[in-house]
KEPA-619213 format. One record per residue (C-alpha): residue number from 1; residue in one letter; y, z, x. Coordinates in pm, whole numbers, always signed. Each point is the difference from the previous one (the first is absolute). Layout:
<nodes>
<node pos="NUM" code="A" Y="Y" Z="Z" X="X"/>
...
</nodes>
This chain:
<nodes>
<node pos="1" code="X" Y="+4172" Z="+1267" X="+646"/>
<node pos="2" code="X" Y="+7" Z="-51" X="+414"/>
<node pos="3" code="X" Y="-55" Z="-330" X="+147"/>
<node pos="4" code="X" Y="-261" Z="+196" X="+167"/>
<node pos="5" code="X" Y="-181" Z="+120" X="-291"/>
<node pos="6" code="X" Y="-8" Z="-373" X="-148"/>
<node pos="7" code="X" Y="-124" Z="-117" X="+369"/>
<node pos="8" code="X" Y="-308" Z="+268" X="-42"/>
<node pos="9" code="X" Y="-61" Z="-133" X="-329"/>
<node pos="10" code="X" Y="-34" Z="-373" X="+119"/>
<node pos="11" code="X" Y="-212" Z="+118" X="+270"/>
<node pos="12" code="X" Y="-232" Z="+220" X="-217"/>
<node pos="13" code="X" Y="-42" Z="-289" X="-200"/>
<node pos="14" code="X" Y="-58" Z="-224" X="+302"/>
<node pos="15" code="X" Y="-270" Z="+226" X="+135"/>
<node pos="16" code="X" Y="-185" Z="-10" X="-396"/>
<node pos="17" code="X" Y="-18" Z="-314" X="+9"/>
<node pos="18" code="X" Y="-86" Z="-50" X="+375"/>
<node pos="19" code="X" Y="+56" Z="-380" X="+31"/>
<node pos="20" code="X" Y="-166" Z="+12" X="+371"/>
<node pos="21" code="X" Y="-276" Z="+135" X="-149"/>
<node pos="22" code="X" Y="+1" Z="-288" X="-272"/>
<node pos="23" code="X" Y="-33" Z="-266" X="+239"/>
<node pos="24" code="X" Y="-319" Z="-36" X="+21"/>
<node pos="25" code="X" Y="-91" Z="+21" X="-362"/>
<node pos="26" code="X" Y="+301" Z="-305" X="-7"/>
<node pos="27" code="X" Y="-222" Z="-207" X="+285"/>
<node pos="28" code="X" Y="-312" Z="+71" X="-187"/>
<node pos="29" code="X" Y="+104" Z="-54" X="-340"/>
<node pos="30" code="X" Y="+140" Z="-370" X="+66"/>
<node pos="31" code="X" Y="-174" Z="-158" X="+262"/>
<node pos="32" code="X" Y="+60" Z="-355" X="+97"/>
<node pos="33" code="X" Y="+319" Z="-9" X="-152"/>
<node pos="34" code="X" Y="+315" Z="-234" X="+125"/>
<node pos="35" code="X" Y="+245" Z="+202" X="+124"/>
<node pos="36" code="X" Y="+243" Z="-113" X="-341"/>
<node pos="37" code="X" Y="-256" Z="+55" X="-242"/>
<node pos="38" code="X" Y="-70" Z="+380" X="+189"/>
<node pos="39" code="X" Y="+395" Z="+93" X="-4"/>
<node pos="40" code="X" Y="+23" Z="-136" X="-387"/>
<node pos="41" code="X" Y="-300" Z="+225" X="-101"/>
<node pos="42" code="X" Y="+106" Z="+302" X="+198"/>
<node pos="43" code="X" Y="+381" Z="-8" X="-134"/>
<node pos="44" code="X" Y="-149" Z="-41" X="-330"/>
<node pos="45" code="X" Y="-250" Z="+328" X="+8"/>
<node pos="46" code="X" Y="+289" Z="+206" X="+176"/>
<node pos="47" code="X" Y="+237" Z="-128" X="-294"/>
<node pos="48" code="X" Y="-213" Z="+96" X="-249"/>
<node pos="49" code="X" Y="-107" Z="+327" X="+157"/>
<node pos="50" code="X" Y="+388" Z="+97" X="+45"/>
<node pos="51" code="X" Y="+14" Z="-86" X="-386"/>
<node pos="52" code="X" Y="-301" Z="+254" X="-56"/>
<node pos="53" code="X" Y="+171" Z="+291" X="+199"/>
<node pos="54" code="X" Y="+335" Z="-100" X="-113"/>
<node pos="55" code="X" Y="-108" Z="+62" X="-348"/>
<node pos="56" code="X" Y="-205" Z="+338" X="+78"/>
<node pos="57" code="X" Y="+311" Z="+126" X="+176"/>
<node pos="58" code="X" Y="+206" Z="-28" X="-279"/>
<node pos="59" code="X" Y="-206" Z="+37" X="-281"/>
<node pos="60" code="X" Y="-212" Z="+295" X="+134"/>
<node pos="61" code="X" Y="+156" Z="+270" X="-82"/>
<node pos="62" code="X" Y="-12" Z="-88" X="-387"/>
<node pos="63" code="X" Y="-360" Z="-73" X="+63"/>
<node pos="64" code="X" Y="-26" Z="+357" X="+163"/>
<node pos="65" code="X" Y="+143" Z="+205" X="-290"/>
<node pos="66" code="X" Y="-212" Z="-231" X="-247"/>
<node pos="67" code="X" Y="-277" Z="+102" X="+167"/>
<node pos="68" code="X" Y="+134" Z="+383" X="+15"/>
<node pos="69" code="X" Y="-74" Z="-2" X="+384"/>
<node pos="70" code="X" Y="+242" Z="+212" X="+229"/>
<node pos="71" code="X" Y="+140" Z="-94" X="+339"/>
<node pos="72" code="X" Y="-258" Z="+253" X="+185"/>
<node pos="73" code="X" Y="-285" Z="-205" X="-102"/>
<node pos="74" code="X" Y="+107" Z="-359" X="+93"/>
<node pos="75" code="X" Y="+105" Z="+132" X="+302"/>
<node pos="76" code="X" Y="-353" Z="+230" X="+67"/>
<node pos="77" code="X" Y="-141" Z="-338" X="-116"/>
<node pos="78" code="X" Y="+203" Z="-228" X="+167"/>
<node pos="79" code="X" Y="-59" Z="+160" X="+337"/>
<node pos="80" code="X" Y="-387" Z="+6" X="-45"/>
<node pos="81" code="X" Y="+12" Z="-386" X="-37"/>
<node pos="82" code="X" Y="+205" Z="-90" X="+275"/>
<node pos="83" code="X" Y="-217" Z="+279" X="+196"/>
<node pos="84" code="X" Y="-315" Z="-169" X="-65"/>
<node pos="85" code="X" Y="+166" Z="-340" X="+83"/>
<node pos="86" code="X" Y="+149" Z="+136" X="+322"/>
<node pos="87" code="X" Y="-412" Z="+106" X="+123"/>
<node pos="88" code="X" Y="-103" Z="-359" X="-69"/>
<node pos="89" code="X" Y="+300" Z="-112" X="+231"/>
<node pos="90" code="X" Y="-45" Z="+221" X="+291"/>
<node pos="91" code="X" Y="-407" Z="-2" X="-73"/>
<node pos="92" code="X" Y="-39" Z="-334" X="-63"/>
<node pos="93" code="X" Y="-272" Z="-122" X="-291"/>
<node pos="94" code="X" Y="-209" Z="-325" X="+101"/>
<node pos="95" code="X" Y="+126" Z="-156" X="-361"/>
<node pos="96" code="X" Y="+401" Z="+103" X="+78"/>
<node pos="97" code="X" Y="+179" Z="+209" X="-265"/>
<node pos="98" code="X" Y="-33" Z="-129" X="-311"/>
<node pos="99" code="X" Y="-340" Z="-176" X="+52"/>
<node pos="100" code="X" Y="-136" Z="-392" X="-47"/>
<node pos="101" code="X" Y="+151" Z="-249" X="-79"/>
<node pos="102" code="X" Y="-25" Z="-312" X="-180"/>
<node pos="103" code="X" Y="-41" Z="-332" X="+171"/>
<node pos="104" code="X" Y="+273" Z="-192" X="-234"/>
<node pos="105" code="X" Y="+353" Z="+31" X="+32"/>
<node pos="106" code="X" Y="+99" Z="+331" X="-114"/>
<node pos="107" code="X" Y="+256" Z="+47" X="-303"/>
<node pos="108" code="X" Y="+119" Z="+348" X="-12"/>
<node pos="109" code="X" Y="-334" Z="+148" X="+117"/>
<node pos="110" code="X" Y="-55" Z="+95" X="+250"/>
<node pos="111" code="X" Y="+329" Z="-70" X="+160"/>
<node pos="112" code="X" Y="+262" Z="+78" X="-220"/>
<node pos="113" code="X" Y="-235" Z="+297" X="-145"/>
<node pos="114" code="X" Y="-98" Z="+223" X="+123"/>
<node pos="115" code="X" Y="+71" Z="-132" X="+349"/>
<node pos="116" code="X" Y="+374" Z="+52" X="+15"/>
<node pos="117" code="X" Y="+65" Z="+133" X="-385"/>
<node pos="118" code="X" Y="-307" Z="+270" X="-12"/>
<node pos="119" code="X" Y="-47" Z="+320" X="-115"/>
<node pos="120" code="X" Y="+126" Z="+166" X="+304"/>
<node pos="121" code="X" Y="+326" Z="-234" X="-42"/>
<node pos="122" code="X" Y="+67" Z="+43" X="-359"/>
<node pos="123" code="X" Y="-34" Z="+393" X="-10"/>
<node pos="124" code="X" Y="+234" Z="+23" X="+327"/>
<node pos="125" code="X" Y="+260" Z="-177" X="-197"/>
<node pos="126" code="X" Y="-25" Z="+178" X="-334"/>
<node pos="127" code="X" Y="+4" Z="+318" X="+206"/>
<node pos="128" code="X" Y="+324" Z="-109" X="+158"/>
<node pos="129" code="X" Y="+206" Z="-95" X="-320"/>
<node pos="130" code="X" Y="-147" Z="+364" X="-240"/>
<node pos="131" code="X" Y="+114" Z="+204" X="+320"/>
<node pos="132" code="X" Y="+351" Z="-132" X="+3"/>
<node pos="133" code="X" Y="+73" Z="-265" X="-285"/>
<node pos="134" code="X" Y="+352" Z="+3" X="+81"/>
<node pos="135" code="X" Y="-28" Z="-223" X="+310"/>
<node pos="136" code="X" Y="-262" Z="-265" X="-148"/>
<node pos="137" code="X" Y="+264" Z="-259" X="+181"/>
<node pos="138" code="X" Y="-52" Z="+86" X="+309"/>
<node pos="139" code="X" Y="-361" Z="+16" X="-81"/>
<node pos="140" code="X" Y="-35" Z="-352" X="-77"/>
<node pos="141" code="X" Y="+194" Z="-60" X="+323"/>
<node pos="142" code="X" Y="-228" Z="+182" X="+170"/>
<node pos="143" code="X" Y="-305" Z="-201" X="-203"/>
<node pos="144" code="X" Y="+142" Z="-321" X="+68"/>
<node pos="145" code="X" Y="+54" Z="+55" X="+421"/>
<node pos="146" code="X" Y="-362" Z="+127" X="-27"/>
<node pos="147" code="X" Y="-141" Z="-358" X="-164"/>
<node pos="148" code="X" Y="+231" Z="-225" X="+219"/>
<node pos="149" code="X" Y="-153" Z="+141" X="+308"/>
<node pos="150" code="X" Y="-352" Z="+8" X="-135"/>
<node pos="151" code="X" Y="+51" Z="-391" X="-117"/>
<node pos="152" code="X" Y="+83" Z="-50" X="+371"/>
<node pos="153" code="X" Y="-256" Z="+169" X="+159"/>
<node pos="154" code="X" Y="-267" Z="-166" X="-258"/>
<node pos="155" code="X" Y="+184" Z="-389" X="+30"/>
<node pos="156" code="X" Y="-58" Z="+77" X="+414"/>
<node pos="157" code="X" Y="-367" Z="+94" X="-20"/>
<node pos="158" code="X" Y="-108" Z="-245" X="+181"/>
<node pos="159" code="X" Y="+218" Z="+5" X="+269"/>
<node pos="160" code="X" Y="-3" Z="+405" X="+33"/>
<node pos="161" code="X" Y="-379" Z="-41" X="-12"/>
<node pos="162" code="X" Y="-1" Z="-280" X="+318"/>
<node pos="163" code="X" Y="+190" Z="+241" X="+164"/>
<node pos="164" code="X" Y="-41" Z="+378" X="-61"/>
<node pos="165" code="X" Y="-387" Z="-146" X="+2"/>
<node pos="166" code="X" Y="-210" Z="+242" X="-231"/>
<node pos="167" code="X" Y="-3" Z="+307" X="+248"/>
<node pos="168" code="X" Y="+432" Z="+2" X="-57"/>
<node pos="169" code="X" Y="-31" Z="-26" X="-368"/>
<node pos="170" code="X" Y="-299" Z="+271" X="-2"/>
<node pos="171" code="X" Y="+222" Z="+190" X="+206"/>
<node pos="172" code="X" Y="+367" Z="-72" X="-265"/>
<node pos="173" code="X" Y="-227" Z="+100" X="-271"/>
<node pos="174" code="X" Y="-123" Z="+308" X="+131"/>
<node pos="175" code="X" Y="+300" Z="+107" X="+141"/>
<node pos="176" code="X" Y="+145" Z="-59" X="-385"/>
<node pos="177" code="X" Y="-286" Z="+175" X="-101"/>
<node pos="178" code="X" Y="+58" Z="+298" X="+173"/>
<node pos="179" code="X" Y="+371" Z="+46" X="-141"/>
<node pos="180" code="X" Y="-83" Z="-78" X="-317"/>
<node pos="181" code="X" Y="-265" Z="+301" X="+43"/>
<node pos="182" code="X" Y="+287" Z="+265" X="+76"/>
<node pos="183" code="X" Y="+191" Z="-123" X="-321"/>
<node pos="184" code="X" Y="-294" Z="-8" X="-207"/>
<node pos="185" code="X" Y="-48" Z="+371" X="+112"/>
<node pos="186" code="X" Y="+390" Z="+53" X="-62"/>
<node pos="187" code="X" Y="-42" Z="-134" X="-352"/>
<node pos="188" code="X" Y="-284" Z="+227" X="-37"/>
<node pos="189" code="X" Y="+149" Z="+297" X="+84"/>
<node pos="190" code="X" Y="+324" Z="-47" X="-192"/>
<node pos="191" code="X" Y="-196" Z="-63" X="-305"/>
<node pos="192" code="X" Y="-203" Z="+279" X="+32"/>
<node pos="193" code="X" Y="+317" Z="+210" X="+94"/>
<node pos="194" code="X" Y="+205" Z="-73" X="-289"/>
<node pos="195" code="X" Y="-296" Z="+46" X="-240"/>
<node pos="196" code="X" Y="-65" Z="+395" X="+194"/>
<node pos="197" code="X" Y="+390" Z="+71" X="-77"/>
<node pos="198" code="X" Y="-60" Z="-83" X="-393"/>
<node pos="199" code="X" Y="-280" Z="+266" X="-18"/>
<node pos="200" code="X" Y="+226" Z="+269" X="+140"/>
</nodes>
């Protein structure tokens, strides 16, 4: 496998989980917070959501074949998700992209899920170790750039907040939104290809 191929990889995952786009939900969910208590909480979600894709990426192909489901519909699936959560990025829904949330501080949800690990997340990652198992290294390499840049992003809210202002971070999240669009559609039509060639 190509550096370059691993590179795409980290930045399809990057774009799934859209950490500009989390920001605000970050803001929202812990108001009021000291700037210590807010890193401490964050590092804690993104640890634990890394834990939850970490353990979908490698155990989800077992999990696929117990659940007799082929490649051609986690990826028709997969690409339907991350479609749908693309539209609420680039059309932007008054309660975000995964809805309310509660007033105390957050433990796993929403932050860790489905925030960073959601649906979108976890089927792009299964889908990445069932099409080439062989490589689930550089996988998790590719996993692990993806969180250490989102726990970045999310520990500088604030400050990338004070000064993107909300029109820049509308603007990062759209523009995330709208790549994330073209390889939901990708997704979509390899699925769909693949699963045309076994008919024939």
């Amino acid at each position: 496998m190509s550096a370059a191929e691993v590179f795409s990889a980290g930045v399809l995952l990057l774009l799934v989980i859209d950490p500009f786009g989390n920001v605000p939900l970050v803001m929202a969910a812990l108001p009021g917070r000291e700037p210590r208590a807010r890193r401490r909480i964050i590092l804690r979600e993104c640890v634990i959501a890394y834990a939850i894709l970490l353990a979908f990426m490698l155990g989800g192909r077992p999990f696929l074949q117990w659940l007799q489901l082929s490649e051609e519909s986690l990826a028709i699936a997969g690409g339907t998700i991350l479609f749908l959560i693309a539209l609420r990025m680039v059309f932007r829904h008054p309660e975000g992209l995964f809805g309310e949330t509660p007033d105390d501080e957050p433990f796993i949800f929403p932050l860790a899920v489905p925030a960073i690990a959601g649906p979108s997340a976890l089927a792009t990652v299964m889908l990445m170790v069932s099409r080439d198992p062989s490589h689930v290294a550089e996988w998790v390499a590719a996993l692990t750039a993806a969180m250490v840049v989102t726990a970045l992003v999310l520990v500088a809210a604030p400050r990338l907040t004070r000064a993107l202002g909300e029109r820049g971070m509308l603007a990062a999240e759209r523009l995330m939104g709208l790549v994330l669009t073209a390889l939901a559609v990708q997704m979509l039509l390899n699925g769909i290809r693949n699963f045309v060639e076994q008919l024939r």
